[in-house]
N, C-alpha and C positions, 0 to 999 in steps of 0.2 A: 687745697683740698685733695684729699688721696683717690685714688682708683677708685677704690671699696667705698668711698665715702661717695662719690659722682654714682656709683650702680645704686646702692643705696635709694642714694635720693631719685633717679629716676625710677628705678621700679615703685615708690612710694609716690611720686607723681601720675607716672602709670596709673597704678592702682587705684587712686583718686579719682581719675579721669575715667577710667571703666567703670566704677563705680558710679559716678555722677551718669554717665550717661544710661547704667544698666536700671540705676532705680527709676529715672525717668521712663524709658519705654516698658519697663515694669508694672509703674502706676498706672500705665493706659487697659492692663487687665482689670483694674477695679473700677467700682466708681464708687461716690460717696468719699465719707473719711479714711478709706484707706487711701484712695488715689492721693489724695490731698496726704499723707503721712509719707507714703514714698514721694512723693514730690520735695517734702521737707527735706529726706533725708539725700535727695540729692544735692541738694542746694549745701547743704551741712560736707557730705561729701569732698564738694569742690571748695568747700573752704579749707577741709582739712589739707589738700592739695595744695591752695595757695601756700596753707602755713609752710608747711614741707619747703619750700619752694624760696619762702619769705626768711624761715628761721634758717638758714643756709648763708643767705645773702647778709643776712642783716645779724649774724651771732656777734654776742661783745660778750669777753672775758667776765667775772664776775669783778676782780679789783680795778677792773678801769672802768666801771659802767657806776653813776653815780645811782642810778632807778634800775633796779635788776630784770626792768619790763619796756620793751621795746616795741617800736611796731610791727616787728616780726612775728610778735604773740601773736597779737590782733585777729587773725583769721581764724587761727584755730580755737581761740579762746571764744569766737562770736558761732562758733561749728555750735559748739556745747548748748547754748540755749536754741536752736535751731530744731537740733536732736530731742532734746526736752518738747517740744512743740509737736511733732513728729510721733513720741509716742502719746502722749494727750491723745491723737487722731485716733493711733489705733487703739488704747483704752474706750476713746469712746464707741468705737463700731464694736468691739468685744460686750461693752456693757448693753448694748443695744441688742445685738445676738443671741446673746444669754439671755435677754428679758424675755425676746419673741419665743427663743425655743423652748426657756421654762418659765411661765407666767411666774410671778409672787403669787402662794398658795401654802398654806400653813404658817410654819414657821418659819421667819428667813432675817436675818440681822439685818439691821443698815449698814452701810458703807461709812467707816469711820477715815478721815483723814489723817489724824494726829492718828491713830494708830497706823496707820501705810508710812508716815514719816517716821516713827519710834521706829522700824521694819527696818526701813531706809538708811538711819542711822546707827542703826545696829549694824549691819551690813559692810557702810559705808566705813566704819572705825574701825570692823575690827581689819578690812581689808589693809586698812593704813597702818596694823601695829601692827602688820604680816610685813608688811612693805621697809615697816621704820626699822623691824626687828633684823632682818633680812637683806635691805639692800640700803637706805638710807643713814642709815645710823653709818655706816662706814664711810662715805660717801662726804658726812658732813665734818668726819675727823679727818679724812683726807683733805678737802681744800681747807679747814683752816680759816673759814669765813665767818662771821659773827651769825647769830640765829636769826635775825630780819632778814640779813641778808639770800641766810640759806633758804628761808623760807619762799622770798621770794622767787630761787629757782623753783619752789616745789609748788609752784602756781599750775601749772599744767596737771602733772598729777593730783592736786587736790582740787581742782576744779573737775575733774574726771570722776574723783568717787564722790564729788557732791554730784553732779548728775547722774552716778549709777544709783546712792540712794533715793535722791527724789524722784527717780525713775523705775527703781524696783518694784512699787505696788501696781504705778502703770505699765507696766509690760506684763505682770502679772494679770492683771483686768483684761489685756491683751489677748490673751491666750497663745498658742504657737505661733499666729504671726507677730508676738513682741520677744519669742524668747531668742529668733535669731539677732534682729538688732541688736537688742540689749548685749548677748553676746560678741558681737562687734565691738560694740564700744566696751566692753569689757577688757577685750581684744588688746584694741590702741589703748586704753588706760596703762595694760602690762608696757606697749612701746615706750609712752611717754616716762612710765619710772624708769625706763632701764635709758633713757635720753641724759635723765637727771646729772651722770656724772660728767659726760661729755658738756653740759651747758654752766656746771660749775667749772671747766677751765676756758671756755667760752669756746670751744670747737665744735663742731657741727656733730648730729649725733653718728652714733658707730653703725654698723650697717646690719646686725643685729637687731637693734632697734628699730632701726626702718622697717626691715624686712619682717618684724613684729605688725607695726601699724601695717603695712600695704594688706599684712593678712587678714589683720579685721576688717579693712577698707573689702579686701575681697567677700569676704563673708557677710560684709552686708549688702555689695554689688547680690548677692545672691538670694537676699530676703524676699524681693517680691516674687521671684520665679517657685520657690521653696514650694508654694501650696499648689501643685499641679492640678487637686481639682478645682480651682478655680470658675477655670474657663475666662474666655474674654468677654468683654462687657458690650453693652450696645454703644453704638456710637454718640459722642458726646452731646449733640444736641439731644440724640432720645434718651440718654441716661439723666439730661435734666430733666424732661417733661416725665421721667417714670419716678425719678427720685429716686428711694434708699431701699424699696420694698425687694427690686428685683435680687438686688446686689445683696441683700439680708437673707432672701432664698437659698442662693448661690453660696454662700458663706456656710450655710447651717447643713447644706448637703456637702460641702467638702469635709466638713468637722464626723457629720455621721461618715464618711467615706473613710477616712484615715484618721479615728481619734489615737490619741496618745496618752501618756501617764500624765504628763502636764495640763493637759486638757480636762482631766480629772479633776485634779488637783483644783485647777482656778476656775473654770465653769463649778464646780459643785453638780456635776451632773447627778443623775438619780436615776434609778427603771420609772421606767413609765407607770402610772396607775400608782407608785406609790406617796405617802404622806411626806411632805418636806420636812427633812431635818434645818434644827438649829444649825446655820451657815457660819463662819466666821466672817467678821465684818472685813476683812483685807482678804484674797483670796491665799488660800495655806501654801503656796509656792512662794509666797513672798515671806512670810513666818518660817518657811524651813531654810531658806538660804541666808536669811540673814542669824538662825538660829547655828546653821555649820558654820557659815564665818566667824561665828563668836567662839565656835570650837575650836575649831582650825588655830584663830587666834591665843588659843588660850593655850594649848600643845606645842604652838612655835615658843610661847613666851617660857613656858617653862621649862622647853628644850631649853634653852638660852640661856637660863638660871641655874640650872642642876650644871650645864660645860662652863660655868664659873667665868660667863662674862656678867657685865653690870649693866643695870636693865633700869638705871635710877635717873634715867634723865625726866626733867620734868615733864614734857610731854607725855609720854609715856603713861607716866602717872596722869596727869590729866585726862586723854583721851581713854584709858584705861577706868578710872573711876567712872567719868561721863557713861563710857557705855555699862559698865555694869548698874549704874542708878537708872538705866533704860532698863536695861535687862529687868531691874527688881519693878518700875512699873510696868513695864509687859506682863511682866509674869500676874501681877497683881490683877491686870486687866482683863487677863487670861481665863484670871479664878473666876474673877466675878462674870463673865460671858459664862466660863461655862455652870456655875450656880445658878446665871439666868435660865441656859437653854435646858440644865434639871428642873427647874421650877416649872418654866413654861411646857414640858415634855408631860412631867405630873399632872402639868393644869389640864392638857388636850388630851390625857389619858382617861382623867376624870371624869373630862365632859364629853368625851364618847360614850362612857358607860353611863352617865347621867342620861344622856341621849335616849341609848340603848335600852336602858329602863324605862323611861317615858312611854315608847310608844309601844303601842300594842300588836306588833310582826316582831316575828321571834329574831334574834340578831345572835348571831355564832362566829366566835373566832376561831378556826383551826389552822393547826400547822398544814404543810404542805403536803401532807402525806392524808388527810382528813382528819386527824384526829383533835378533836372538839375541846381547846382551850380557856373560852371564855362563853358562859350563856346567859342570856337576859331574865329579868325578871318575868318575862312573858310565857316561857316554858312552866310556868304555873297552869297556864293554862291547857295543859297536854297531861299534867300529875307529875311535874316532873320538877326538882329542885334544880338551881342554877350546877350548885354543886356534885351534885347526882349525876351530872351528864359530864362534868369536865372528866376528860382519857378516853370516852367512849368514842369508837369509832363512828361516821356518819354512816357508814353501809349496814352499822345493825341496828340505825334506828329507819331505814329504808324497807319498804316493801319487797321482795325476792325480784318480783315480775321490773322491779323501778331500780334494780342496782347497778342493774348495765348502764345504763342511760345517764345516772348517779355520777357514776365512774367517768364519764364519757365527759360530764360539763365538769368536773373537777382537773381533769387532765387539759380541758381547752383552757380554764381560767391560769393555770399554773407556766402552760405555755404558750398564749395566747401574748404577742407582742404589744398590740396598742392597748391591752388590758381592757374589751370589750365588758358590757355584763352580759353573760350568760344567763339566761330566765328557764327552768326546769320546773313545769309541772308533776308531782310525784304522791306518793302515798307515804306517811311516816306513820309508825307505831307512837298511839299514846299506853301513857302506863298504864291502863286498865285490859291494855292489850285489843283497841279498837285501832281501825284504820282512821287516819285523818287525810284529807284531801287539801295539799298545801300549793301554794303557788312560792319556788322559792328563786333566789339569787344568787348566782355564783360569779367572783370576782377575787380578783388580787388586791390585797391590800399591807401599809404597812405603816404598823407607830410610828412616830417620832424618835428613831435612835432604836427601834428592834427589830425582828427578821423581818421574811416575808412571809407573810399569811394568806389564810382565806375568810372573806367575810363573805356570811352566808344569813340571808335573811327568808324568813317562811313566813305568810299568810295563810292562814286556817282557812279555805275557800268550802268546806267539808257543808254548809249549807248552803252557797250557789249553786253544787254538784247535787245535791241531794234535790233542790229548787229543780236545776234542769231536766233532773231525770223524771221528777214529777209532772213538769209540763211536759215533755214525749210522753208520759205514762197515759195522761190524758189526752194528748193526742191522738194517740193510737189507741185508743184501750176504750172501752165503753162501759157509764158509770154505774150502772143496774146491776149486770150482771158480770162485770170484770173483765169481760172478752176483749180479743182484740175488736177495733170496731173495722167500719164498711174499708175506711183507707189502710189501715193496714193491711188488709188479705188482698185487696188490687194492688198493693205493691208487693205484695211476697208472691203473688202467681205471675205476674211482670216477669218476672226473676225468673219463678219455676218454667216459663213456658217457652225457654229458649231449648234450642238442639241439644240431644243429649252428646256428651262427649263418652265414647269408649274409654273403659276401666283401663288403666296400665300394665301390661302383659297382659289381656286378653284380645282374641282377635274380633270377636262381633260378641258384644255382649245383649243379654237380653234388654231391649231398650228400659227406658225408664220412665212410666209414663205418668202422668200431674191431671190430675182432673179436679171438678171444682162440682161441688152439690149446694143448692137453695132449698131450704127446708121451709115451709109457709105455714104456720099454725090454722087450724078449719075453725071457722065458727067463733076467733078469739075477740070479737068487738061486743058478739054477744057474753061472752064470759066477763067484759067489762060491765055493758049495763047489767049484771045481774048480781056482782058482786063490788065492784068499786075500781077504779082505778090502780090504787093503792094493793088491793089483793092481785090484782092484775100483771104490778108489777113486781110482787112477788114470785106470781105464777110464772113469767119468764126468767126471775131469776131460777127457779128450779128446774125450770127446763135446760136454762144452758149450763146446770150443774151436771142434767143428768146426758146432756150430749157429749161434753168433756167427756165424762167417766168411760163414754163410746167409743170413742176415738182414741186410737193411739198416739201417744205423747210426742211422738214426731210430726204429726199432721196438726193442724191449724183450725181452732173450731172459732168463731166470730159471729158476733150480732150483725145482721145486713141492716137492718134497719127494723122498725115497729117490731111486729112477731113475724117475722124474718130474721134466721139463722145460715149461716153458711160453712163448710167444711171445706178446705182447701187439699187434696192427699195429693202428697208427693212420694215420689220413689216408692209408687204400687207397684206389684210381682205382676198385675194384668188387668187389663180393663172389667174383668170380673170380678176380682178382688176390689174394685170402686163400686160396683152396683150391688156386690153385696153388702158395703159399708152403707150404701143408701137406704139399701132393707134396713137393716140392724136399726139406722137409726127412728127410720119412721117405727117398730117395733116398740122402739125404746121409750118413743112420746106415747105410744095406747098402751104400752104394758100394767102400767098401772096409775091411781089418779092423782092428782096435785092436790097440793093442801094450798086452799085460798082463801082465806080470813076461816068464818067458822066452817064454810064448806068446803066438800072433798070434787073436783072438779074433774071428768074423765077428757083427756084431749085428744086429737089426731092431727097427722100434717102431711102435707101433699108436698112429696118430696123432683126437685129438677135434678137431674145429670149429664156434662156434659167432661166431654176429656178435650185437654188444650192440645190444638195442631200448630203446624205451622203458620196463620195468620194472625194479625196482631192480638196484643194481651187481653185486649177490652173483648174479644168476638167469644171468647168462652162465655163469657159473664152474662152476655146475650143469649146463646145457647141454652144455657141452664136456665135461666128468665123464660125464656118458652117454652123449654120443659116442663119447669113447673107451672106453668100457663097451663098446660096442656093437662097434667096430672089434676089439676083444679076443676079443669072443666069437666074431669070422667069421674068425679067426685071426690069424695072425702078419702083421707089413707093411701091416695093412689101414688106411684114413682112411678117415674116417667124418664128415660135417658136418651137424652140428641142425639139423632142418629144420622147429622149431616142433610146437606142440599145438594141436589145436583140442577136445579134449573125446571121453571113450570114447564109440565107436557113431558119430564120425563117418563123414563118405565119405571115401577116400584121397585125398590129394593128389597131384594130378599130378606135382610136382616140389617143391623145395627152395625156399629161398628163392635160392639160387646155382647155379639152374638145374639143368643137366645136368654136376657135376663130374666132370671126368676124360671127359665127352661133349660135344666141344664143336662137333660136329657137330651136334646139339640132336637126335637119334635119340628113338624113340621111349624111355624109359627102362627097358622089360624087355628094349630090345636093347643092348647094347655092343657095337659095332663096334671091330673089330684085338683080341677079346678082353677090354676093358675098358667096363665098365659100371655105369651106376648104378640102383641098384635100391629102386625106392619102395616104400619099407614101410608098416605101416598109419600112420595117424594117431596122431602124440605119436613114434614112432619115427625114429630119424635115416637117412637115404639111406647107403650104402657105396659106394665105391669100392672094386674090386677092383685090385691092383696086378699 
């Protein structure tokens, strides 16, 4: 044995051995069926090692050897189904990955066997007429051996590309952790052909050859470390008690960490939120490389023909027709998958728009930019034809006030990664140019086999809104005479009767001050027994038609209750400016007489006023309540304005807080001048105006 022939085979023992032992503490990062698949491939590993080892010791000439198969084979040829076993493992953790991280949903093929084998032998032949055209053919006209014979050297090599084809769909199912293996043994396949000539004169192989296999031997020593994110697993006793769940985690976050074009390719990955496409039943990594070897195959061969050597051996032809009567059912197979996945694409197209139709919320496909593709039969119910609306953008069938907001869930769903649904309450234009009140959906969506879109679904809510705003109407609002009622003006003076805040750029502005008036209708139980209830409550409807009319459209006029009225003024110029809104309106009730059934009824009302301070909201309401207490008891027609407590056994107050009401001559206050006056009572009692 030569120099080169002893480095050889040690570095391919070497190799072996680092091999064997790297997949083994490799497998201890998984657990489940990958652990278990590098464990195979070490064990396969150290067989290939023995052979190295074996076929050295034990090489015999091809004319002295009666059986051209020795027990030298032996190890390497038992590597091969070892390796076969090994990728099983990790096909099956691949197929289990892929199921977790994309359930079956829509449309998805089965997994065909006899097609991953058609794949496989495709593959697998045409790499042998690359091989036979290339390096064997010459190989078997040099030794000069009959064709059993030769064939029997070509045991190794052709036990190699039966394991790359019956292995190609399963490393494919693998995903990137089958595509280094497989290239290893792709690797040593190249070794053992180039072995081929050295074992037909019975010499040990060249160092070439070795130095071929040691480097696939290395490259799969390096398959379990390959997937950095891994990470390590729990230790063996807890990775049994947890099972295959944690290790399935682990595996689907290193695939999102570092995908790849293969990972593409054989997962059939997809965006999130969208519809499944028709899958091919073998993963398309295994259909395309056994589709280039039949190319490859096919450009060696005719290389070969056209330099005017002869290509008529029988094999040739044989293995040469075989594959192409593959090729013609693949292709056949091919058709008829994808005739199915047009079929079934048309059928799920159908029966979404069947759907679509069915129900009664409006359903809309637009592209990504908004623009309105597909609309349901339900937009009848807006004036609007399906066809009417497709190109039309969604921001011009939007309210102006609702376009931002519009914009706003169209841009979330578009780039929105888990593809959430977005719910936008908005306003759409119907054709007759009325607003509707929709509750709609914004989401990513996409056919079977076309872009990505937006599905956008609307509810007409246009009478729950209308519903709601009728119950606040009545809750707040009083049914007689239309006003707000008693709860709405104690919560709008709530409001009003916090601190004023200074205008912006001014330095002390004139404050802003919020008073609140009780208006009490005189004598109104007798205008019931005299006339009827009925005319009665006509009579306060007129009344608070004509107090409205009194007030200005910024102040707050409200039924208190029975014939009790109340006016809320905010942002008065001065507390006079309230007491004389109080005149005005006790004026307003005796100016002239109600119409109450057949008669004309004359009314008066004895008016409270108080202005909100700083104590709580409720203390005004009080106020004016004893005011016009107090206006009641000094008779008919009288206003009366709070003019504050200080405590029994104070001193009298000179005046009010609103001065001299109804004196605006600023008179002493026990005189009223032209007959009207106001008169300071004691302390805690409110001033009167006489009318």
């Amino acid at each position: 044995m030569s120099l080169t022939s002893q480095v050889g085979t040690a570095a391919g023992v070497l190799a072996a051995a680092g091999a064997a032992v790297s997949l083994w503490l490799g497998a201890e990062r998984y657990a489940g069926p990958p652990r278990r698949a590098y464990r195979w491939f070490a064990v396969a590993a150290a067989l290939w090692g023995a052979g190295v080892i074996t076929g050295h010791v034990l090489a015999i000439p091809v004319e002295a050897a009666a059986i051209p198969l020795s027990f030298g084979d032996l190890p390497s040829l038992l590597a091969l189904p070892v390796m076969a076993a090994g990728f099983a493992r990790l096909a099956a953790a691949g197929s289990r990955e892929a199921a977790e991280a994309h359930p079956p949903a829509g449309v998805r093929a089965q997994s065909n066997v006899l097609t991953g084998l058609a794949d496989g032998y495709i593959f697998a032949s045409a790499l042998f007429l690359i091989a036979w055209v290339t390096l064997f053919r010459m190989v078997f006209l040099r030794a000069g051996a009959g064709v059993p014979t030769f064939a029997g050297e070509l045991v190794h090599p052709l036990a190699d590309l039966i394991l790359l084809g019956v292995c190609l769909p399963l490393a494919a199912a693998a995903g990137r952790r089958g595509a280094i293996p497989y290239l290893a043994v792709l690797t040593i396949a190249v070794g053992e052909a180039l072995a081929v000539g050295a074992r037909a004169v019975g010499s040990p192989p060249q160092i070439g050859a070795l130095l071929v296999q040691a480097a696939g031997l290395a490259l799969l020593a390096w398959a379990p470390w390959a997937g950095g994110g891994a990470g390590r697993s729990e230790p063996a006793g807890q990775a049994e008690q947890s099972g295959h769940m944690e290790q399935a985690g682990q595996m689907e976050r290193a695939g999102q960490a570092g995908a790849r074009w293969w990972d593409r390719l054989a997962r059939d990955s997809r965006d999130a939120g969208t519809a499944a496409r028709p899958s091919p039943a073998v993963p398309g990594i295994a259909t395309a490389a056994a589709g280039a070897a039949a190319a490859t195959a096919a450009l060696v061969i005719i290389g070969w023909a056209l330099a005017g050597e002869s290509v008529d051996r029988p094999v040739v032809a044989v293995v040469a027709g075989t594959t192409l009567l593959v090729l013609a059912l693949r292709a056949l197979g091919l058709l008829r998958r994808e005739n199915s996945a047009v079929w079934i694409w048309h059928e799920s197209r159908q029966r979404f728009r069947e759907l679509a139709d069915r129900t009664t919320d409006v359903v809309l496909l637009c592209d990504l930019s908004g623009v309105i593709r597909y609309a349901s039969r339900a937009v009848a119910g807006y004036g609007y034809t399906p066809e009417a609306l497709v190109g039309t953008p969604l921001s011009d069938l939007l309210h102006p006030e609702d376009r931002a907001g519009g914009t706003r869930a169209v841009r979330r769903a578009v780039t929105d990664a888990v593809n959430r649904v977005g719910r936008y309450p908005c306003r759409v234009r119907a054709a007759d140019g009325t607003w509707r009140h929709v509750e709609s959906t914004v989401s990513r969506f996409r056919e079977p086999g076309g872009p990505a879109q937006l599905l956008v679904t609307a509810r007409d809510v246009s009478a729950q809104v209308a519903l709601r705003r009728q119950v606040t109407h009545l809750t707040f609002h009083d049914g007689l005479t239309g006003l707000p009622n008693r709860a709405y003006v104690e919560q709008r003076v709530r409001e009003a009767a916090g601190p004023v805040v200074p205008a912006r750029g001014t330095a002390s502005p004139a404050p802003s001050i919020a008073g609140v008036i009780l208006l009490d209708l005189d004598h109104f139980a007798a205008v019931n027994a005299a006339v009827g209830h009925g005319a009665g409550d006509v009579l306060l409807a007129q009344v608070g038609r004509r107090l409205r009319a009194a007030v200005p459209p910024q102040d707050t006029v409200a039924r208190w209750g029975g014939d009790e009225f109340a006016v809320l003024v905010e942002g008065a110029a001065s507390a006079e400016e309230i007491a004389d809104m109080a005149e005005r309106l006790a004026r307003s009730v005796a100016s002239s007489p109600f119409r109450a059934g057949e008669a004309e009824v004359s009314m008066t009302a004895c008016v409270g006023v108080a202005l909100s301070g700083e104590g709580p909201a409720g203390a005004v309401w009080r106020n004016a309540a004893l005011a016009m207490s107090r206006a009641k008891e000094r008779g008919e027609g009288r206003v009366e304005t709070y003019a504050g407590e200080t405590g029994p056994g104070d001193e009298p107050m000179p005046g009010g807080p609103l001065g001299g009401a109804g004196n605006p001559a600023g008179a002493d206050p026990d005189v009223s001048p032209a007959g009207t006056g106001v008169v300071s009572e004691a302390p805690g009692q409110p001033h009167a105006a006489a009318r």
